[in-house]
C-alpha positions in Angstrom: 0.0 0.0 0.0 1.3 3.5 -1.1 -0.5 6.9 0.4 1.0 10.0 -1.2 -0.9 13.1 -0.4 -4.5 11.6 0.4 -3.5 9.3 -2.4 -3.8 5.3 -1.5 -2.8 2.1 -3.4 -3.9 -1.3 -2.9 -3.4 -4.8 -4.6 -6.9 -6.8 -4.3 -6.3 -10.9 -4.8 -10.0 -12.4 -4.2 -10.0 -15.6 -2.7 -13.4 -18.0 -1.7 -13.6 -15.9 1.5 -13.3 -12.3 0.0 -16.4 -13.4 -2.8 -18.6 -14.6 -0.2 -18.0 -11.8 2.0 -18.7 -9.1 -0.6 -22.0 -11.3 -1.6 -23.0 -10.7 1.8 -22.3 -7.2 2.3 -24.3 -6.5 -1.5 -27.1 -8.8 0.0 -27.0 -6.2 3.8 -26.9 -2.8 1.3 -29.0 -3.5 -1.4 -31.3 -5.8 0.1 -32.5 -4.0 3.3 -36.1 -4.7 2.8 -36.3 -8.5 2.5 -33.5 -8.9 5.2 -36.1 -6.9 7.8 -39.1 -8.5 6.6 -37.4 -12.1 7.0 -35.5 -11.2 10.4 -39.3 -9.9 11.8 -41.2 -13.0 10.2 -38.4 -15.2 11.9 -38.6 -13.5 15.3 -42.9 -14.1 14.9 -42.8 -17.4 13.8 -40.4 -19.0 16.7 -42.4 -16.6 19.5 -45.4 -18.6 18.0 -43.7 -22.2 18.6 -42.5 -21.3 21.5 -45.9 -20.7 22.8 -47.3 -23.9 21.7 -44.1 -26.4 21.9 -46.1 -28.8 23.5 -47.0 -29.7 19.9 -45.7 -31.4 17.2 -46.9 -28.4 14.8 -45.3 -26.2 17.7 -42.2 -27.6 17.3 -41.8 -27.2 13.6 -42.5 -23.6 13.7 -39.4 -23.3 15.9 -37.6 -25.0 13.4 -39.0 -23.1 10.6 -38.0 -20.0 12.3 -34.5 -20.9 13.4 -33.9 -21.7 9.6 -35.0 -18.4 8.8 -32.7 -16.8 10.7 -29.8 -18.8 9.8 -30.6 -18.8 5.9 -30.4 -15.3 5.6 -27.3 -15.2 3.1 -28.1 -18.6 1.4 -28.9 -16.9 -2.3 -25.5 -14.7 -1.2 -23.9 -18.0 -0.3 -24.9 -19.9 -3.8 -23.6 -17.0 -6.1 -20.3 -16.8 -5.0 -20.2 -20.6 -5.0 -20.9 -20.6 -8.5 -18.6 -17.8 -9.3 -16.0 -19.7 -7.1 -16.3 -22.7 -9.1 -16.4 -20.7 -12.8 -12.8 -19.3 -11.8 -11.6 -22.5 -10.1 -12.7 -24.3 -13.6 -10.8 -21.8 -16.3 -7.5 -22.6 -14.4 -6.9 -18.8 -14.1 -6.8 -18.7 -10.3 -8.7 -15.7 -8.7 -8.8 -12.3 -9.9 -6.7 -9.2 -9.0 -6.9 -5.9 -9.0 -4.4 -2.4 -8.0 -7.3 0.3 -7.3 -5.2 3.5 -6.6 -7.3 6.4 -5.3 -6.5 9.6 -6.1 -8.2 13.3 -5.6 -10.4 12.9 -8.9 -11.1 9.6 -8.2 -10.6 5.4 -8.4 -8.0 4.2 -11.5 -8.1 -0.1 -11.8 -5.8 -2.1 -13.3 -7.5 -5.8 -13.3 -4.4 -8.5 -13.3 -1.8 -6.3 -12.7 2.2 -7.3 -13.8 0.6 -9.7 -16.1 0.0 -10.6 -19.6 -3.7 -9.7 -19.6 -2.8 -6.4 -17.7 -6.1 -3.9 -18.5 -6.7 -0.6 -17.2 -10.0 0.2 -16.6 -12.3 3.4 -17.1 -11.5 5.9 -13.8 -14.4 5.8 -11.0 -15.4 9.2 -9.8 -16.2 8.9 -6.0 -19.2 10.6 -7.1 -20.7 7.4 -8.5 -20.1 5.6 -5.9 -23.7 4.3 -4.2 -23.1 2.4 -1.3 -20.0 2.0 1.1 -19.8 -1.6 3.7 -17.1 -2.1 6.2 -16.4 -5.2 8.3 -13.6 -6.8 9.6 -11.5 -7.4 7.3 -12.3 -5.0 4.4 -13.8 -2.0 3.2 -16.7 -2.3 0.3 -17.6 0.1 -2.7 -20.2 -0.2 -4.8 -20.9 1.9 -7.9 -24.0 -0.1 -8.7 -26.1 -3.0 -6.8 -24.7 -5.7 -9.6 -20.8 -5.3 -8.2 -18.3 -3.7 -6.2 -14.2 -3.5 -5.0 -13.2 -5.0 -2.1 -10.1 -3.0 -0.6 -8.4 -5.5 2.4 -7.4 -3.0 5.4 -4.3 -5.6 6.1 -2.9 -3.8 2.5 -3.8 -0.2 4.2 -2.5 -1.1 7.5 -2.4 1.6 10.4 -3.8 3.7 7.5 -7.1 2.3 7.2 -8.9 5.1 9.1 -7.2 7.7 7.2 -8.5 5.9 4.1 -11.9 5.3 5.6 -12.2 9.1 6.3 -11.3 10.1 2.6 -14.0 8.2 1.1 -16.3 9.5 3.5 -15.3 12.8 2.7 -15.5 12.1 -1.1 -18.5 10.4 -1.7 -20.2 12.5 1.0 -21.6 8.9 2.4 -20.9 6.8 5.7 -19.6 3.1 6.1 -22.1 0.8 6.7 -20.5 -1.3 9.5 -21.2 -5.4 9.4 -21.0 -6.8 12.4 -19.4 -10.3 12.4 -21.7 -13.2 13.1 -20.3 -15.7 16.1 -18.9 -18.4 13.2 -16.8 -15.6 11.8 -15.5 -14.3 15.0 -14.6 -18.0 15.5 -13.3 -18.8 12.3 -10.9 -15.1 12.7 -9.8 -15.8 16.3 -8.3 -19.5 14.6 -6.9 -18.2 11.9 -5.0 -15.0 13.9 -4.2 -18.2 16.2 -2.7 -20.7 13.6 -0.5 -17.3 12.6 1.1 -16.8 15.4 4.9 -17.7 15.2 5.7 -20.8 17.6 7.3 -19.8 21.5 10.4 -22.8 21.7 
């Protein structure tokens, strides 16, 4: 990562993880409506259950409702399994991309340092629609069909900085996704297995 007068510049390399966790944060921006209706109808359903658990139909309301709740990203979860598999099958490995954010606005090079090497059209911060933030990355979408994915381990102790100028260039806030248990879990291993080894 470079930062040159509130410029920034930051290699992208997808992987499994990264597709599935922009999936998710398009499904929380773009998909507001159907995430509240199915969190409320959820919440009803297993209140219901619980009320009549002494029966069998009781029972399977519960269920019904827990699988609600725990289904939320499944269509999410499907795409980028398909898109996963697409790139795993052309032999090309996963995509990369050197986004380098200047004053005017977003300049993309897709594949950097290789043959197929392709510099995009710029991306004014001005058409940028939605912003997402979670653990691991920051999110920007231009439309509700796609979006970058900038890592905060490439921007390092500058992520705020970085944070703040796209707020102050797009004129829009973060959206912050909070992590679910499984992916606290699944981060607290992995920052585990990384540590070096104490003789």
């Amino acid at each position: 990562m470079q930062n040159t007068k509130n410029q920034f510049e930051v290699t992208m390399t997808h992987t499994e993880e990264s597709l599935t966790a922009l999936a998710h944060m398009q499904y929380d921006l773009f998909c507001t409506r159907n995430y509240i209706a199915r969190n409320l109808l959820s919440v009803v359903v297993v209140v219901i259950g619980a009320m009549h658990f002494t029966q069998f139909w009781g029972i399977a309301l519960v269920a019904y409702g827990a699988y609600l709740m725990t289904s939320t990203y499944s269509s999410s979860n499907h795409t980028a399994k398909k898109l996963t598999e697409t790139i795993k099958a052309s032999g090309k490995g996963f995509p990369s991309s050197r986004y380098t954010f200047t004053d005017k606005g977003i300049e993309i090079t897709f594949h950097p340092g290789k043959e197929d090497e392709e510099k995009l059209a710029p991306v004014g911060y001005g058409d940028l629609i939605k912003l997402g933030e979670d653990m691991n990355c920051f999110y920007l979408f231009p439309n509700s069909t796609g979006g970058y994915c900038v890592p905060k381990a490439e921007l390092g102790e500058k992520a705020k900085s970085f944070s703040q100028f796209i707020e102050q260039k797009t004129g829009k806030k973060f959206y912050w996704r909070r992590p679910t248990p499984l992916q606290r879990l699944r981060d607290w291993l992995r920052a585990r297995n990384s540590e070096p080894e104490h003789l």
